[in-house]
Structure formats: structure tokens, C-alpha cells
C-alpha positions in Angstrom: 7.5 -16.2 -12.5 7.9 -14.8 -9.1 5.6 -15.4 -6.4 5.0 -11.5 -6.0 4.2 -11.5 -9.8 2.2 -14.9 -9.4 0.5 -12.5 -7.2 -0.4 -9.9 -9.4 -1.8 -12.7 -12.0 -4.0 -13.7 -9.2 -5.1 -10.3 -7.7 -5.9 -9.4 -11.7 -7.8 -12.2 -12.1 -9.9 -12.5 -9.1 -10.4 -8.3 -9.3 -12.1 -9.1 -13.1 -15.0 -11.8 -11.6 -18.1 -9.5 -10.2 -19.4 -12.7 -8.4 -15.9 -12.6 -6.4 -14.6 -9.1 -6.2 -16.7 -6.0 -6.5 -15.5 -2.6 -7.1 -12.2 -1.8 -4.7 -13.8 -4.7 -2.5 -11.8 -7.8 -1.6 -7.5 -7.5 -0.7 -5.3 -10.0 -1.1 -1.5 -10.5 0.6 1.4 -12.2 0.1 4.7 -12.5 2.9 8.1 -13.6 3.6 10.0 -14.1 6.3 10.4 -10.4 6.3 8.1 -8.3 4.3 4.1 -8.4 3.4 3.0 -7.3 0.6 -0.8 -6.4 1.0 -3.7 -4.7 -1.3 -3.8 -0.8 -1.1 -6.9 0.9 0.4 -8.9 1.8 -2.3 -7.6 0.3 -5.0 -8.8 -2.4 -7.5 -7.6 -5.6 -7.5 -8.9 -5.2 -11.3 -6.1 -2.9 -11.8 -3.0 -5.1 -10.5 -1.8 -5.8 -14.1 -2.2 -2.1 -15.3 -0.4 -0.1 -12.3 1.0 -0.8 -8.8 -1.7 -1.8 -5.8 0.0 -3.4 -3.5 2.0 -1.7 -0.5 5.1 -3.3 0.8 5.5 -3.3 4.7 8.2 -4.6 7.5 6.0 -7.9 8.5 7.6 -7.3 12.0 6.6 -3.6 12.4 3.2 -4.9 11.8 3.1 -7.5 14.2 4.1 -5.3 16.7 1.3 -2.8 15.7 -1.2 -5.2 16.0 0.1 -7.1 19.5 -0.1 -3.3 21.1 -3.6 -3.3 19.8 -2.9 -0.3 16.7 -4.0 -0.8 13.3 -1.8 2.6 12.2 0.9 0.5 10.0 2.4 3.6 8.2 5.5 3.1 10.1 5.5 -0.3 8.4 5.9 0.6 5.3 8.8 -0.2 3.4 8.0 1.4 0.1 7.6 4.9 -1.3 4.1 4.3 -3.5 2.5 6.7 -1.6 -0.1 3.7 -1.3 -2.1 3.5 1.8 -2.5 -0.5 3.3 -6.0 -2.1 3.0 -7.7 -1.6 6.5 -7.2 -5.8 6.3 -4.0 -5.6 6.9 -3.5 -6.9 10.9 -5.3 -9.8 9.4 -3.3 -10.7 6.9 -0.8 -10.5 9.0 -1.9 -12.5 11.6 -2.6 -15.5 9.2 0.4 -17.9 9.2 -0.5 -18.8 5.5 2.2 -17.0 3.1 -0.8 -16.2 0.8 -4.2 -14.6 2.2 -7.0 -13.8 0.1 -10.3 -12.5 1.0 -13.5 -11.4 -1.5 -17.1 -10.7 -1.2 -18.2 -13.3 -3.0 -21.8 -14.1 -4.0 -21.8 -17.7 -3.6 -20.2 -16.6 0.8 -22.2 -13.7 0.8 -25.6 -16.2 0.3 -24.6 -18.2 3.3 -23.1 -15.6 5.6 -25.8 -13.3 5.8 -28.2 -15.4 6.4 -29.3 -16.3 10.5 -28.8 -20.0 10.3 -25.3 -19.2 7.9 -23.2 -20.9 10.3 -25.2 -24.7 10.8 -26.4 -24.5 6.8 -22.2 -24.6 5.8 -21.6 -26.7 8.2 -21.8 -30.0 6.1 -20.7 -28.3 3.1 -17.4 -27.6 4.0 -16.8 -31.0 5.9 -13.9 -32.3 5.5 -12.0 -28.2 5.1 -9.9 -26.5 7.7 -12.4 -24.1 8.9 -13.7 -21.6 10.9 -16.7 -19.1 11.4 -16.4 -15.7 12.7 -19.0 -13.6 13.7 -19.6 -10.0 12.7 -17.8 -7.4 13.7 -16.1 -4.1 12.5 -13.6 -5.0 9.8 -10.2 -3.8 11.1 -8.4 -4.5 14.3 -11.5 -6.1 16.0 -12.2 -8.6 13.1 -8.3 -9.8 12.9 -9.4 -9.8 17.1 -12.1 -12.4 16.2 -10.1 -14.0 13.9 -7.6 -14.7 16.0 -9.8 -16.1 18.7 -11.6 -18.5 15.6 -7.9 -19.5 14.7 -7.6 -20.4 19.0 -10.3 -22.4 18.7 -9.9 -24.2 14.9 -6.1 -24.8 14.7 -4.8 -24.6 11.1 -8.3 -23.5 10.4 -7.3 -22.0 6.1 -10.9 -21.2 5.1 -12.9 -18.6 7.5 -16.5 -17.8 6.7 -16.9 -14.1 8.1 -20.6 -13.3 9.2 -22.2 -10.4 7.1 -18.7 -10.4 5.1 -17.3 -12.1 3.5 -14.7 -15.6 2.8 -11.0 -15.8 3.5 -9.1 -18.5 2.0 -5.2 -18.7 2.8 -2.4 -21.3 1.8 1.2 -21.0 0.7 1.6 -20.2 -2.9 -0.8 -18.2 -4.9 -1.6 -20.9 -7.0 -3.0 -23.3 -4.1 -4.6 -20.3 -2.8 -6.6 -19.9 -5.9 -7.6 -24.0 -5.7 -8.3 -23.9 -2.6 -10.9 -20.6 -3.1 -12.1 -22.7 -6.2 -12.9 -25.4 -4.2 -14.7 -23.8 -1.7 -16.6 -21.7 -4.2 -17.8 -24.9 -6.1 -19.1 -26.3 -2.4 -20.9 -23.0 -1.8 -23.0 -22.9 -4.7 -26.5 -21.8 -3.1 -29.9 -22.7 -5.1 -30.7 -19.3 -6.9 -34.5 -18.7 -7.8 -35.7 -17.8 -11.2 -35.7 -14.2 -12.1 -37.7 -12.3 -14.9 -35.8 -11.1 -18.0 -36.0 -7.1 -17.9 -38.4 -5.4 -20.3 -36.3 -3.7 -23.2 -39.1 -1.5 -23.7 -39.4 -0.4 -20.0 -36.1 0.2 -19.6 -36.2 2.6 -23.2 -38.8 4.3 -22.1 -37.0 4.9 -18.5 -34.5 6.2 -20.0 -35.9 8.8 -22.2 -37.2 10.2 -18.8 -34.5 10.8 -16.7 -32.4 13.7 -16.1 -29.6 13.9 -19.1 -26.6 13.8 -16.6 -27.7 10.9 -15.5 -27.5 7.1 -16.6 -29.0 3.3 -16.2 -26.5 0.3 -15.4 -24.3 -0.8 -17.6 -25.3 -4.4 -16.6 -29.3 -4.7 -17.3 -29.5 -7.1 -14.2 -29.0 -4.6 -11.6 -32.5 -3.3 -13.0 -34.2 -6.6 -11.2 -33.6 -5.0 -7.7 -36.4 -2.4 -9.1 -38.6 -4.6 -11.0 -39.0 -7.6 -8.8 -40.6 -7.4 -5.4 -38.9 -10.1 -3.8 -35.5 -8.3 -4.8 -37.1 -4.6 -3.5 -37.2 -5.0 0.5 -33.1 -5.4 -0.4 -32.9 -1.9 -1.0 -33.9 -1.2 2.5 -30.8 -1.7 4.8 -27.6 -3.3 4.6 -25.8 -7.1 4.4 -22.2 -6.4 4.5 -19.9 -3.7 5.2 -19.2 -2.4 1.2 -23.0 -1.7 1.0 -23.0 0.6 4.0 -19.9 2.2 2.3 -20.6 3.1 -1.1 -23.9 2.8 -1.1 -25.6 4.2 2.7 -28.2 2.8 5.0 -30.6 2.2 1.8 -31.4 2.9 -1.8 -33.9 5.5 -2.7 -37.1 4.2 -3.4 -39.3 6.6 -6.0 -42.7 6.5 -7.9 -42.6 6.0 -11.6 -45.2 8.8 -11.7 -43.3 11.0 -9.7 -40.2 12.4 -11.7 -39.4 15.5 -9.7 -38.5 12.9 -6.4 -36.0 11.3 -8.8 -34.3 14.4 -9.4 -34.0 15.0 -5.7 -32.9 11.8 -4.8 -30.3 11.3 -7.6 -28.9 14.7 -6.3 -28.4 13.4 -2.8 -25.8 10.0 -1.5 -25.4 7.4 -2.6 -26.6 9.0 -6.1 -29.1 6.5 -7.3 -32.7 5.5 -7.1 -34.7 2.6 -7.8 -37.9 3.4 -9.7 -40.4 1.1 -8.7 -41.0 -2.0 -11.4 -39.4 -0.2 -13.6 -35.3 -0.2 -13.3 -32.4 1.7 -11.1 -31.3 4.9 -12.2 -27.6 6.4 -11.4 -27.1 10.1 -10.9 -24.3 11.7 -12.4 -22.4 11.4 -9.1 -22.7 8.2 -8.8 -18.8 6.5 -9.2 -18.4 3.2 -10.8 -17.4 1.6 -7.3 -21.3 2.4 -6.0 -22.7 0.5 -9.2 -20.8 -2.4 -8.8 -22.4 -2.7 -5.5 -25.8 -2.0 -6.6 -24.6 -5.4 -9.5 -23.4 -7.2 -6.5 -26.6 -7.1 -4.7 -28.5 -7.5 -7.7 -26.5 -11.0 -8.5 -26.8 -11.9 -5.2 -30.7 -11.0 -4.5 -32.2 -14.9 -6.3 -29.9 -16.3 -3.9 -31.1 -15.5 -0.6 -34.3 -16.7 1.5 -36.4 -14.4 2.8 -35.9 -11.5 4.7 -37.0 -12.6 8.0 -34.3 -15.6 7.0 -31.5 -12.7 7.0 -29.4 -10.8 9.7 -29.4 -7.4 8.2 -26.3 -4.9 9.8 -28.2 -2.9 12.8 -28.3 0.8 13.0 -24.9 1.0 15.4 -23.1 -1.5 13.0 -23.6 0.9 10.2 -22.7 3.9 12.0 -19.7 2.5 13.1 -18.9 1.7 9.7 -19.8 5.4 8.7 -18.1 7.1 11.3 -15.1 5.1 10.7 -11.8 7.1 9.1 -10.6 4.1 7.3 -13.6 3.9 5.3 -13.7 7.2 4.4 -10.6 7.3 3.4 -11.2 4.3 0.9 -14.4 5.7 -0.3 -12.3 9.1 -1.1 -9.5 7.0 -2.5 -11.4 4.8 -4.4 -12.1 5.3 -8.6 -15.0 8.2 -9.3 -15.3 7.4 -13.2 
């Protein structure tokens, strides 16, 4: 097996673990001396053994984009997919690792979203090559941070990226994959208990709601509604994906009240939470959206409290919002 097709194995597999991937979130890269092959904007990682998602570009082309400060790499591209590069790509380039892989995984996402995330990993990865970087804008001015981390930390391989995400690099796909295992196992966070959903609730729910709509196909997405340590999630945003597919925050409705739930399901992102009852998806919602609201939902009885937890501000979000790339990716991205 190639490494390109080694690759695909590991794109495929990471793409089919929620508490690592979710949705078209996550990219991953391989490069030679010549050529990177990086994640497409949009696409699933999921999907890499089904159809093409990767994008081959000139590695030098992109270099050169990124040391005259552009993240516009169409020039780059060496193939005719029609594929767009992941908005990742500078950084990927910029990592001297042949293989780069970054997700959104729950066991980062508990550490880096929280205020103390950079001192409370600090003994845990002891003894790894790594680095923190502090939040900013994915794009151009992340790979900018990153590169001042990588100044700073030297062969740094493992960056924990504030309100993001983890990045894990090495030289073959299959120590890139130990190596994420390895940081994964030291970033286990302590979780606290959550109550089993009420079957009978969640029936009854769904008899009321408007018949173009649905629940989550995952029943523990219905704890963001249910428990209220989980609710005060709803209102704002962590990481970048949330602001994406999901907005500024989830719609919070009355069980009594079923006429604001069939306004609010009619409006973005397309779902509602129903208070101590369960989340409801309108039939716009896309399957991208849900596996956020599953993300967050996996993630929720793994985080302090809120006043532990730097929440995006209101110009982070807009930035994110306003931002062509993403709205490319969110139109790109799967619907169904």
C-alpha cells in the first residue's frame, strides 16, 4: 500500500469516530518533496474510501502563497477534481511533518476550551513535542500563530489549538495515527455522570412536532435539552464548527409553547432545544449541523463550569461568519 492510499485508510477511519471527527470537520495532508495532497473543503473525511476528497497541489506554489501572506492556492492545484483545498491548507504546509492531521476531538476540545486549558495539559503531555497556540481565525492567521508556536517549540509535533482543536503530525500515516492515539489516551478528561433519556418523553415529543421535522438519530444529543448543566451550552459558541453550522446559539423553546417551535425550526441553524424534554431538527436542518449538535452533546459531561470556559466573543464569531471560506464549506458541505 501506498502512502497516499495509507492515507485514505487513515482519513476513512478517523472521518467514522464522532469523538474525533465531526461532520466535514477535521482535514488531514500528506506531501512530498513536490506535491501536497490535502482534505477538500467541505468534504468528509468519512467519505475517503467511497469517492475522491483530497486535492493535489504544487507544494511550492503554496509556499509561495503563504510567504506573500495569500491563502488563495487555486493556482496550486495540480489536479482537475474540481475540489476546492481545506481552508487548513497554509498549515499543512507549513508543517515540516510529511503527514499532518488535525480533528476536533472531544477528549482536545475538553482541555482547550477551557481558561486554565494551557497549565491543566501541561503535565499531561510531558515528555511530547509540543506546543499551544492561542485562538485565532482558522486560515492564514492560525498557520501565522502556528508558525510563531513552531519559533518558539522546535520540532514541536503535537499543537493544542485554543477553542479548536489538536494537530498531530509525523512522517508516515501510520505513526501519525500512534502518535494521535497516544495523545488521545493522555487527554482523557473526567466526564460527569449524565441521566439516561426518557423513552417516553422523547415519544411523546415526537408525536408533537411538525411532520417535516425529526429528533436525532443519536438519543444523547437529547441531554443538551434535558439536563441543565448541559443547557447554558446552547448559548454561545466553543470552537469555530459550532459558529458555522450551527450560529451564535440554539433556540431555546417552551415545551408548552408549540407555535415558537415552528418558528424557530423554520429559521438557521434549523433546530431547537425544547426545554427538559429533547432537541428537535427542522427539515432544513443537514446532517453536518446534527453532528455538531452530537459533538457538543458528547462533549457537554466533560467540561467545568461555565465561568471555567472561554466561550468565542461576539467579533470572533462574526469573523467566522463573515468569512468566504466558511461559506463556501457550509454550501459545499453534505445537506442529506
Amino acid at each position: 500500500m501506498n502512502q497516499l492510499d495509507s492515507l485514505t485508510e487513515l482519513a476513512a477511519d478517523l472521518g467514522a469516530d464522532i469523538c474525533l471527527v465531526q461532520g466535514a470537520g477535521g482535514n488531514i495532508s500528506l506531501k512530498d518533496e513536490t506535491s501536497l495532497w490535502v482534505k477538500a473543503s467541505g468534504t468528509w473525511l468519512a467519505d475517503a474510501r467511497q469517492c475522491p476528497i483530497f486535492v493535489r497541489l504544487g507544494l511550492s506554489a503554496v509556499r509561495a502563497a503563504l510567504v506573500a501572506g495569500s491563502d488563495d492556492f487555486a493556482a496550486a492545484i495540480e489536479d482537475h477534481s474540481g475540489l476546492r483545498p481545506s481552508i487548513e491548507t497554509s498549515l499543512h504546509a507549513l508543517m515540516p511533518q510529511r503527514v499532518v492531521v488535525h480533528v476536533h476531538s472531544i477528549n482536545a476540545l475538553s482541555w482547550v476550551v477551557r481558561r486554565d486549558g494551557k497549565a491543566a495539559v501541561a503535565a499531561k503531555l510531558e515528555g511530547l513535542p509540543w506546543a499551544w497556540v492561542n485562538y485565532v481565525r482558522p486560515g492564514l492567521p492560525l498557520t501565522r500563530a502556528v508558525a510563531e508556536a513552531l519559533a518558539a517549540t522546535p520540532g514541536a509535533a503535537v499543537l493544542l489549538l485554543a477553542n479548536h482543536g489538536l494537530v498531530v503530525a509525523a512522517d508516515t500515516p501510520r505513526d501519525a495515527r500512534a502518535l494521535l492515539g497516544a495523545v488521545e489516551r493522555r487527554l482523557l478528561p473526567p466526564t460527569t455522570a449524565a441521566p439516561a433519556s426518557d423513552g417516553g418523553t422523547l415519544s411523546a415529543l415526537a408525536a408533537r412536532i411538525p411532520p417535516d421535522c425529526r429528533l436525532p438519530a443519536n438519543i444523547l444529543t437529547h441531554r443538551l435539552a434535558q439536563v441543565q448543566d448541559f443547557i447554558h451550552l446552547l448559548d454561545g459558541a466553543l470552537y469555530p464548527d459550532h459558529v458555522v453550522f450551527l450560529g451564535n446559539a440554539i433556540p431555546l423553546v417552551s415545551a408548552a409553547n408549540r407555535a415558537d417551535l415552528v418558528d424557530v425550526l423554520n429559521i438557521y441553524p434549523y433546530c431547537a432545544a425544547v426545554i427538559f424534554e429533547g432537541v428537535v431538527l427542522g427539515g432544513k436542518c443537514t446532517v453536518g449541523a446534527e453532528a455538531m449538535l452530537e459533538c457538543l452533546a458528547l462533549l457537554a459531561p466533560c467540561l467545568p463550569g461555565r465561568e471555567c470556559l472561554r466561550f468565542l466573543s461576539l467579533e470572533e464569531r462574526a469573523e467566522l461568519t463573515n468569512w468566504d471560506a466558511e461559506k463556501a464549506r457550509l454550501k459545499i458541505g453534505r445537506a442529506w
